[in-house]
C-alpha positions as CSV (number, residue, x, y, z in Angstrom):
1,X,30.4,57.6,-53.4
2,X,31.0,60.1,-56.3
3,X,29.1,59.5,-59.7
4,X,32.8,58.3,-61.2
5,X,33.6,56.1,-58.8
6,X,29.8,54.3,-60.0
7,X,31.6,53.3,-63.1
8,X,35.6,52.9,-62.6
9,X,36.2,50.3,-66.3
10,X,36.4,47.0,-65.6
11,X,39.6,45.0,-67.4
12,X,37.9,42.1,-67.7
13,X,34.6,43.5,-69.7
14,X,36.7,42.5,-73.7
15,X,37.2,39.2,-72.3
16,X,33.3,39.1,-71.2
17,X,32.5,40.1,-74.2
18,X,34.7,37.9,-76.4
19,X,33.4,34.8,-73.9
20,X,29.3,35.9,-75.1
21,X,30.4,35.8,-78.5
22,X,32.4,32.4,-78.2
23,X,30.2,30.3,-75.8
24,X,26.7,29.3,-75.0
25,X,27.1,29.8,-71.4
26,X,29.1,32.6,-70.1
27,X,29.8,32.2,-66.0
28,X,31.1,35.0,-64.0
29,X,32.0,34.1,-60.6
30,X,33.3,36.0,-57.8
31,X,33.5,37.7,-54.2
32,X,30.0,39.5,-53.2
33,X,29.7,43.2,-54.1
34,X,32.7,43.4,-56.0
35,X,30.4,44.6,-59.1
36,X,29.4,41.3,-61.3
37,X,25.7,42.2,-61.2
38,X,26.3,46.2,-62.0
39,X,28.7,44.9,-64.7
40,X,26.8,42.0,-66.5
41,X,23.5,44.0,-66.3
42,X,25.5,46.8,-68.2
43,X,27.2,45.0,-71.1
44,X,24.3,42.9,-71.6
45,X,21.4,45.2,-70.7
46,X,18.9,43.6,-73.7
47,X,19.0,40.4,-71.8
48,X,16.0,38.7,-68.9
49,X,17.8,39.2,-65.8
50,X,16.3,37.4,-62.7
51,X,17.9,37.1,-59.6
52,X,18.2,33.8,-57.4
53,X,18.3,35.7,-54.3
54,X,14.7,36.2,-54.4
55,X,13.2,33.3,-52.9
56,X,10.2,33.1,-54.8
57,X,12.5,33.1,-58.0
58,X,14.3,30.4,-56.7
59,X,11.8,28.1,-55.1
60,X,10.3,28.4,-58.8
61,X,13.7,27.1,-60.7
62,X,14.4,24.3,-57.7
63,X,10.4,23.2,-58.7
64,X,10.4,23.5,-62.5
65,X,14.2,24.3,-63.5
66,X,13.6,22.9,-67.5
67,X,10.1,24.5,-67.4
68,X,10.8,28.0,-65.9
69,X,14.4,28.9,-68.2
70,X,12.0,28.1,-71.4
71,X,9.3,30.7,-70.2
72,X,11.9,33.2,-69.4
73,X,13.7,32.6,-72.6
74,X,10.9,33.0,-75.1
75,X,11.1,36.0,-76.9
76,X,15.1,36.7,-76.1
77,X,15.8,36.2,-79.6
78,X,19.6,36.9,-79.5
79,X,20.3,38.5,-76.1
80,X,21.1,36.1,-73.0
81,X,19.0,35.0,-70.0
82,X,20.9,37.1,-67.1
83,X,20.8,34.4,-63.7
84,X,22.3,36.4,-60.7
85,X,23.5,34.7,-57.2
86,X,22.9,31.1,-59.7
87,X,24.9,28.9,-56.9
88,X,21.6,29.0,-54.8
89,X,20.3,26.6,-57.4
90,X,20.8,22.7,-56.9
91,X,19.2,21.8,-59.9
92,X,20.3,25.1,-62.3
93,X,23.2,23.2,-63.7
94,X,21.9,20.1,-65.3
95,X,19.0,22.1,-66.7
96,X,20.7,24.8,-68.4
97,X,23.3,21.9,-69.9
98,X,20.0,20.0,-71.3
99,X,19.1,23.3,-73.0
100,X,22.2,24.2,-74.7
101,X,22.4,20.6,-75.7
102,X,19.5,21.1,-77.8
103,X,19.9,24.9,-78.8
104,X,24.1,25.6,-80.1
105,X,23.4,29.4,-80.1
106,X,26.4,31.2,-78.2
107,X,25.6,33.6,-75.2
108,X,21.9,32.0,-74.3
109,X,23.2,31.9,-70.1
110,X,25.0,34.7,-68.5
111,X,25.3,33.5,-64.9
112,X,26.6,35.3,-61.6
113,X,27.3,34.1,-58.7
114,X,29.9,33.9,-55.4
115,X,31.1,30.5,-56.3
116,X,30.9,28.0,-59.5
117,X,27.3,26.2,-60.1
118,X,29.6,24.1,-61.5
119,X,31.8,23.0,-59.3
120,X,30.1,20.5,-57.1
121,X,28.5,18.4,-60.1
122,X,29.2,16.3,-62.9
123,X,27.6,18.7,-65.5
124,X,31.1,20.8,-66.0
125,X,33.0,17.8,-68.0
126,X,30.2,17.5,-70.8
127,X,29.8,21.9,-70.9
128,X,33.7,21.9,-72.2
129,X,33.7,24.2,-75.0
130,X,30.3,25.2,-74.2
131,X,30.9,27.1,-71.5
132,X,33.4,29.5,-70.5
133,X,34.0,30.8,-66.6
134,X,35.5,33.9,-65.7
135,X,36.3,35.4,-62.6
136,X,35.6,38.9,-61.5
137,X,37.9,40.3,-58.5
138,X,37.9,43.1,-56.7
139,X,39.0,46.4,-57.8
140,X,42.7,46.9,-59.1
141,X,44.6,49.8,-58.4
142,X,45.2,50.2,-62.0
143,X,41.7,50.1,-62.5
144,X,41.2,52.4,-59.3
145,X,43.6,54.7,-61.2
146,X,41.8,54.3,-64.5
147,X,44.9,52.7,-66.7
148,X,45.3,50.2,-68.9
149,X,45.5,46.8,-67.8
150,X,48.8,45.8,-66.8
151,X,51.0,44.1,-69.3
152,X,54.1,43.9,-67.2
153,X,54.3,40.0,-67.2
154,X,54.2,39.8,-70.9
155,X,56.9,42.7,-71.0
156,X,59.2,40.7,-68.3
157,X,58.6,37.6,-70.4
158,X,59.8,39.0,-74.1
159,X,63.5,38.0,-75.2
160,X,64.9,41.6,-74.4
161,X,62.8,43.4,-71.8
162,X,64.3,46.9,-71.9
163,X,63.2,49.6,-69.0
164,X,62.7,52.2,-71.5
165,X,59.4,50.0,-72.9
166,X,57.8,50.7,-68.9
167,X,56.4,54.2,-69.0
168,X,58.1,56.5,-66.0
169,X,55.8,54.9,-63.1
170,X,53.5,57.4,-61.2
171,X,54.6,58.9,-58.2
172,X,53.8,57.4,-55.5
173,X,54.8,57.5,-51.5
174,X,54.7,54.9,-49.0
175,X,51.7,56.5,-46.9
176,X,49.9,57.0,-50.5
177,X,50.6,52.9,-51.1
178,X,49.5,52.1,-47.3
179,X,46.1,53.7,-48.1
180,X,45.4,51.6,-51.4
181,X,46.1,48.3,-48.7
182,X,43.6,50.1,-46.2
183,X,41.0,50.7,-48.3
184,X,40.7,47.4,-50.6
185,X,38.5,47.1,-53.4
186,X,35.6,46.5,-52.9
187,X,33.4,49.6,-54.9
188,X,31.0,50.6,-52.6
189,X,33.1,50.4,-49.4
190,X,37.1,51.5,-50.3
191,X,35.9,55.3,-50.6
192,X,33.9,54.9,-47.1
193,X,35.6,56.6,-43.7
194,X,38.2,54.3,-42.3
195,X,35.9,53.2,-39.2
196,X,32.8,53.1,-41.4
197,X,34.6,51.1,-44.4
198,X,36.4,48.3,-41.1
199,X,32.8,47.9,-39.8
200,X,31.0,47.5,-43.1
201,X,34.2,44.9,-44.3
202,X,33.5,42.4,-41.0
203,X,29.9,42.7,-41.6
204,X,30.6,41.7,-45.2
205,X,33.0,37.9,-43.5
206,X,30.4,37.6,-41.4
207,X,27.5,37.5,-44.1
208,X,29.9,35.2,-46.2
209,X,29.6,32.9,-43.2
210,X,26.1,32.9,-42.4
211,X,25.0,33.0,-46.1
212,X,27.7,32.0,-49.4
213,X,29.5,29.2,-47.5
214,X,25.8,27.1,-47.2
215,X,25.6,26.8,-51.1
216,X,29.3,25.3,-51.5
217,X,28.9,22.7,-48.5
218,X,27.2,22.4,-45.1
219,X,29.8,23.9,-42.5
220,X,29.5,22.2,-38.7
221,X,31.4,24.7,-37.0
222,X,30.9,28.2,-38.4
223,X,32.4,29.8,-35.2
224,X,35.4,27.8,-36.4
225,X,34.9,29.3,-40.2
226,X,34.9,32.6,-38.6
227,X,38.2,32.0,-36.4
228,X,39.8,30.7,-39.5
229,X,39.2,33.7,-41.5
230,X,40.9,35.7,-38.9
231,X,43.8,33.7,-38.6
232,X,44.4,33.6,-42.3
233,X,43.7,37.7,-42.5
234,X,46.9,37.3,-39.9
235,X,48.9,34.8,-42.1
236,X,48.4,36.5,-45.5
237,X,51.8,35.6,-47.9
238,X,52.4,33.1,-45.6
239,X,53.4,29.5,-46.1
240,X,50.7,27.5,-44.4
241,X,50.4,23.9,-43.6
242,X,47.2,22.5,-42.1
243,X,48.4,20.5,-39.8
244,X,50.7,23.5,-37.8
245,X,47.8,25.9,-38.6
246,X,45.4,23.7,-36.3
247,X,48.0,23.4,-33.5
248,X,49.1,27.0,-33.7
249,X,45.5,28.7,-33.3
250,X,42.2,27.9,-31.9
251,X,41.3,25.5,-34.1
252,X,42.6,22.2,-32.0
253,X,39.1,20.7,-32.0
254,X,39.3,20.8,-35.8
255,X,40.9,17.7,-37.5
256,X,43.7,18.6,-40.4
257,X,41.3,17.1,-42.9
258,X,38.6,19.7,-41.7
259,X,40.9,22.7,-41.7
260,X,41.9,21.8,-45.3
261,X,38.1,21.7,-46.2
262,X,37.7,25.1,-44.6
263,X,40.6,26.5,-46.9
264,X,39.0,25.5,-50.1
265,X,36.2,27.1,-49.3
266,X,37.6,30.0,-48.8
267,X,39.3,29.7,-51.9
268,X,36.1,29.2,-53.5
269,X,34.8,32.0,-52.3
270,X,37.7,34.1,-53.5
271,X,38.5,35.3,-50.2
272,X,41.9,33.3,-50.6
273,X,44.3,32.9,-53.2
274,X,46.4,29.8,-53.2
275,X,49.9,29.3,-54.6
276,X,51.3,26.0,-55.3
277,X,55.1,25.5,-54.5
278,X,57.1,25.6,-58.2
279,X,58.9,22.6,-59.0
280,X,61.6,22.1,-61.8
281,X,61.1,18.5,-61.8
282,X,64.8,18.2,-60.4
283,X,65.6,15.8,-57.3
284,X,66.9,18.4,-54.7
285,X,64.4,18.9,-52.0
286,X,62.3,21.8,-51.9
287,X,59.5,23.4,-49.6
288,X,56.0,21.9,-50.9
289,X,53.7,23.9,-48.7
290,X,51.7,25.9,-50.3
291,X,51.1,30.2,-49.6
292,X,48.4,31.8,-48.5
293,X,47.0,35.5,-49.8
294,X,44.2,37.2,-48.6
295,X,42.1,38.5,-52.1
296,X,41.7,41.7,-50.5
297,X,44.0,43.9,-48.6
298,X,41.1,46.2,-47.4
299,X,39.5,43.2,-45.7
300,X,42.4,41.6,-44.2
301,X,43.4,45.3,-42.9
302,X,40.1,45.3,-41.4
303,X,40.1,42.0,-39.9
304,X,43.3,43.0,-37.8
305,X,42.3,46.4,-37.1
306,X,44.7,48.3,-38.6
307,X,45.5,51.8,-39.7
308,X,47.3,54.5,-41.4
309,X,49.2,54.4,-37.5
310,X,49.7,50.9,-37.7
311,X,52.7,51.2,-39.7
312,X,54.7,54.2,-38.3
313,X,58.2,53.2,-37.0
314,X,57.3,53.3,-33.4
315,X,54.4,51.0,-34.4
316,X,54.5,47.5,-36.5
317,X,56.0,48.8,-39.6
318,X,56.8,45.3,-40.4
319,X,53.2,44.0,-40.5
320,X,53.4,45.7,-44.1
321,X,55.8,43.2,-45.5
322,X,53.2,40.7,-46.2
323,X,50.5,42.9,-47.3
324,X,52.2,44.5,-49.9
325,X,53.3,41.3,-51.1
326,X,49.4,40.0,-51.4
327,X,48.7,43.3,-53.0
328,X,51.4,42.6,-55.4
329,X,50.2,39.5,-55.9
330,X,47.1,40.7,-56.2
331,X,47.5,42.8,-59.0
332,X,49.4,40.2,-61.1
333,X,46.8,38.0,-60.7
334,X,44.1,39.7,-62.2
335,X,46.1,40.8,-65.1
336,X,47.2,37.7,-66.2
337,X,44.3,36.6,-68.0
338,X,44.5,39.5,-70.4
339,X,48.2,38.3,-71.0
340,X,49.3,37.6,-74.3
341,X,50.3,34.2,-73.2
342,X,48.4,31.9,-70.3
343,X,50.7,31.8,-66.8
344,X,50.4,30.0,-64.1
345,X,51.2,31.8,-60.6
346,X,54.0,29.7,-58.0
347,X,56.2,30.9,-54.9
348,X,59.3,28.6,-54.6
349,X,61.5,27.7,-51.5
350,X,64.3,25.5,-51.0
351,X,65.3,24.0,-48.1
352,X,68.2,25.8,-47.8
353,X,65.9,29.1,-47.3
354,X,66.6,30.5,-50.8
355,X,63.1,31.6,-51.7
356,X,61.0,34.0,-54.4
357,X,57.6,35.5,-53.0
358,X,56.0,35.0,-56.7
359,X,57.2,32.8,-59.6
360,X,55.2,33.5,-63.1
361,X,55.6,30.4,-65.0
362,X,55.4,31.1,-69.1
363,X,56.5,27.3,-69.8
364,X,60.4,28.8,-71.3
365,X,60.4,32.0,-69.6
366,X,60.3,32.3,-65.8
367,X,59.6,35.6,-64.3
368,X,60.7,35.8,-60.6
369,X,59.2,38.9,-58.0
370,X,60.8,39.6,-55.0
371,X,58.4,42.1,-52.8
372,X,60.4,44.8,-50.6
373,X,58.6,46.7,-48.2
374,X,61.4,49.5,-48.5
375,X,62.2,52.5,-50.6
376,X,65.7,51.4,-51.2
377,X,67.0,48.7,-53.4
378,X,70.3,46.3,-53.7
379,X,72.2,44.1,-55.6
380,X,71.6,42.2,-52.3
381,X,68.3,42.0,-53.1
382,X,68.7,40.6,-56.0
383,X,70.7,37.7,-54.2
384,X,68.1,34.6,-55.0
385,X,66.5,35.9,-58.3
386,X,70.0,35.5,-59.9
387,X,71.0,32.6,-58.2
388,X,67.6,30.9,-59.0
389,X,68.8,31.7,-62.8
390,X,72.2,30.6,-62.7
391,X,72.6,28.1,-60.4
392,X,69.5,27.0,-59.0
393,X,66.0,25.6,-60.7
394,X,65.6,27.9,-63.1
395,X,68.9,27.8,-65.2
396,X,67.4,25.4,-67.7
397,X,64.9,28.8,-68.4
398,X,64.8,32.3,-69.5
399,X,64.3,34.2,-66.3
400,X,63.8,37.8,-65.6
401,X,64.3,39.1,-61.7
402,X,61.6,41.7,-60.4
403,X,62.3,43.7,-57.1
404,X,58.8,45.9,-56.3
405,X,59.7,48.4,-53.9
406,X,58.9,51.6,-52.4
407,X,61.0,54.0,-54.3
408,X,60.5,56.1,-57.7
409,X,62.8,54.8,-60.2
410,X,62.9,52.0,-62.4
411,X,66.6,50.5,-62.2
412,X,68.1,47.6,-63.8
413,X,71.0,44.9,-62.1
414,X,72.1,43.4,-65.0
415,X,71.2,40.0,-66.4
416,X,67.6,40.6,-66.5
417,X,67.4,41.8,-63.2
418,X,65.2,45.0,-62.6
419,X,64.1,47.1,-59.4
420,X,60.6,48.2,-60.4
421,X,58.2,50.8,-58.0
422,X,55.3,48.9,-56.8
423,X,53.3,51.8,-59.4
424,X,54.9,49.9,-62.3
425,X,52.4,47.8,-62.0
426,X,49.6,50.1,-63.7
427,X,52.3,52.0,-65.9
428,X,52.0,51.7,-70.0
429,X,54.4,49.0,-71.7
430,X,55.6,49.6,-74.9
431,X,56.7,46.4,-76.3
C-alpha cells in the first residue's frame, strides 16, 4: 500500500466532528477494517483510547464497567474516552448512560465498533439527544478518487436541475468501472493483487462468522451463516423473499423465521443493505418484497470468484448488471447523509413489472435511478421513470429520472429525465 493510499479523506470526518461537538456520546459503527479505528484515533488523537479486543481490557469493563470508565476518564479534561470493538461489552451501555446522566459535557464517549452497543438494550431510548450514531462504510469511489462528496441527489432534487450544474464527468471505460467492482473498498485489501485481495476478502466473511456475529446473537448453525452469505453475494440487487430463498438454496433445514434472523444480521453487520419496497399509499397492488445489496462489490466479486474475464462477451457479461446496480447504490448511500436534506433509499415494483432499481424519497421530490449496464442510452430506457411520473405513483410528486450508464456524456430526455455516466456520481455540482 502506498503512503497516500494510508490516508484517502474520509466524507464523513465534518459530520464526526460536528456529532463530538453536539453530543455526549458519539458512536461510529461499521464493517471491520474499513478504517473507524485509524480515523477516530486521528481526529481525536488527545483522547484515552482502549481497545475491547484485548481481553484483559474487557474482562476488566464486564467486572467493574462504572468503576473502570471513571479511572480512565480522570484527567481527560475535554478530550473523549476512545472505546474500540465496544459491542464486546454486555454491560458498556448502561454504564456509560449512568455517566453522562450525571456529567452533560458533549464528546465524553467516542465508541467503535462492527455493530451498535446499542441495539440489543433498552439504554438507546433514554440516550436520545445524547447520543448520536454514525455509520462508517467502506471506501467510495469518489473518495478512492479523492473528490468531493457527491451532491448529485440534492442536485436531482432542486426545482430546475439543469446538466450544465454537473461538472463534465471523468472519463471513464467499462474495464476501468469493472475494476473499481473487483477491487471493493476495503483500505488495506482493494490495492492488493487480484488473487491475494479474493483470498484475504473470504478470510475477512469467514472471521465475521467465527468472531462479530457472537456479539449481536448466538448463531446455531454457522455453516448455514456461511452458506447464506454466499448466496446473498449471488443475489446482490435482487428482490429476495425468505421463504423462496430457503427453498431455492441449501438452506431447507433452516425455518423462514431463521433465515430472516440471519439477514438482519447481516444487515447489522453492514455486509447487507436493505431496501424497503416504496409505497404511495395508493390501493393498486405493488411488489412488497424487499432488495437485497451486497455493501461491498469487492467482497461479493470475491465470494463468486470473479474476474476482469468474467465479464468479456464470450463470458457472463450479464453477471455485471447487478453489481453495478449495488455499486450505484452504494455510492448514493453513503452520500446521503451529507445531503442538504434527509432521504430515505426505496426500489419500487408493480405487479405489472414496471419497476425502478433505486427510488430516493425527499418527501415532495422523488428521484428515480435506473442502472444500465451499457454504454448506450434510450428514450426506451426511460420507459418506467416517466411513466412512474405521469401516470403511475409518483404523479402526485416532483420527480427527476436518472439513467447511469456506461457511456461519457451527460444527456437529458426531457421532463426531468437525464442519462448520467456512472462517474457523475463523484463529479462537482454547481447548484
Amino acid at each position: 500500500m502506498s503512503d497516500t493510499e494510508d490516508y484517502l479523506p474520509r466524507h464523513l470526518i465534518p459530520e464526526l466532528e460536528d456529532a463530538i461537538a453536539s453530543a455526549r456520546v458519539v458512536n461510529l459503527i461499521g464493517p471491520r477494517q474499513v478504517g473507524k479505528t485509524t480515523l477516530v484515533r486521528d481526529l481525536f488523537g488527545n483522547g484515552r483510547f482502549i481497545t475491547l479486543d484485548d481481553a484483559a481490557v474487557l474482562a476488566a469493563i464486564e467486572a467493574d464497567p462504572e468503576g473502570q470508565l471513571t479511572s480512565l476518564m480522570e484527567n481527560l479534561h475535554h478530550a473523549p474516552l476512545i472505546i474500540d470493538e465496544a459491542q464486546r461489552s454486555k454491560k458498556l451501555a448502561l454504564a456509560i448512560k449512568r455517566v453522562v446522566d450525571t456529567d452533560r459535557r458533549k464528546g465524553q464517549f467516542v465508541l467503535t465498533g462492527s455493530s451498535n452497543v446499542f441495539a440489543t438494550t433498552d439504554v438507546a431510548d433514554s440516550l436520545a439527544g445524547r447520543m448520536r450514531t454514525l455509520k462508517l462504510w467502506p471506501l467510495t469511489a469518489a473518495e478512492v478518487k479523492r473528490a468531493p462528496v457527491s451532491r448529485l441527489m440534492d442536485w436531482a432534487m432542486q426545482k430546475n436541475p439543469r446538466l450544465g450544474q454537473v461538472a463534465d464527468p471523468e472519463p471513464v471505460s467499462r474495464s476501468d468501472y469493472i475494476d473499481l467492482i473487483l477491487e471493493g473498498g476495503f483500505p488495506e485489501t482493494r490495492t492488493l493483487p487480484l488473487r491475494s485481495r479474493q483470498r484475504q476478502y473470504r478470510d475477512y466473511i469467514d472471521a465475521v462468522v467465527e468472531r462479530d456475529v457472537a456479539d449481536i446473537t448466538p448463531v446455531r448453525k454457522p455453516d448455514a451463516l456461511r452458506i447464506l452469505i454466499d448466496q446473498m453475494a449471488v443475489r446482490s440487487a435482487q428482490e429476495i423473499n425468505a421463504s423462496e430463498l430457503a427453498k431455492l438454496t441449501k438452506l431447507t433445514k433452516l425455518q423462514r423465521v431463521t433465515v430472516e434472523q440471519y439477514l438482519d444480521i447481516l444487515i447489522r453487520l453492514s455486509m447487507l443493505t436493505k431496501l424497503g419496497a416504496w409505497t404511495s399509499g395508493e390501493g393498486k397492488r405493488k411488489i412488497k418484497n424487499p432488495k437485497y445489496h451486497f455493501a461491498d462489490s469487492g467482497i461479493a466479486c470475491a465470494l463468486r470468484g470473479f474476474t476482469e474475464d468474467t465479464f468479456t462477451i464470450d463470458n457472463n457479461p450479464q453477471a455485471l448488471g447487478g453489481l453495478l446496480e449495488s455499486f450505484v447504490l452504494n455510492e448514493i448511500q453513503r452520500a446521503v447523509p451529507m445531503q442538504d436534506a434527509d432521504y430515505r433509499l426505496y426500489h419500487w415494483r408493480s405487479a405489472d413489472q414496471r419497476e425502478i432499481d433505486i427510488l430516493v424519497d425527499g418527501g415532495s421530490h422523488l428521484v428515480c435511478v435506473e442502472v444500465k449496464a451499457s454504454a448506450s442510452v434510450s428514450g426506451d430506457d426511460f420507459k418506467h421513470l416517466k411513466w412512474f411520473s405521469k401516470d403511475g405513483p409518483g404523479r402526485s410528486r416532483t420527480c427527476t429520472g436518472i439513467v447511469f450508464y456506461l457511456g461519457q456524456e451527460k444527456l437529458t430526455f426531457g421532463d426531468r429525465n437525464f442519462a448520467l455516466p456512472v462517474s457523475a456520481l463523484w463529479s462537482d455540482i454547481d447548484a
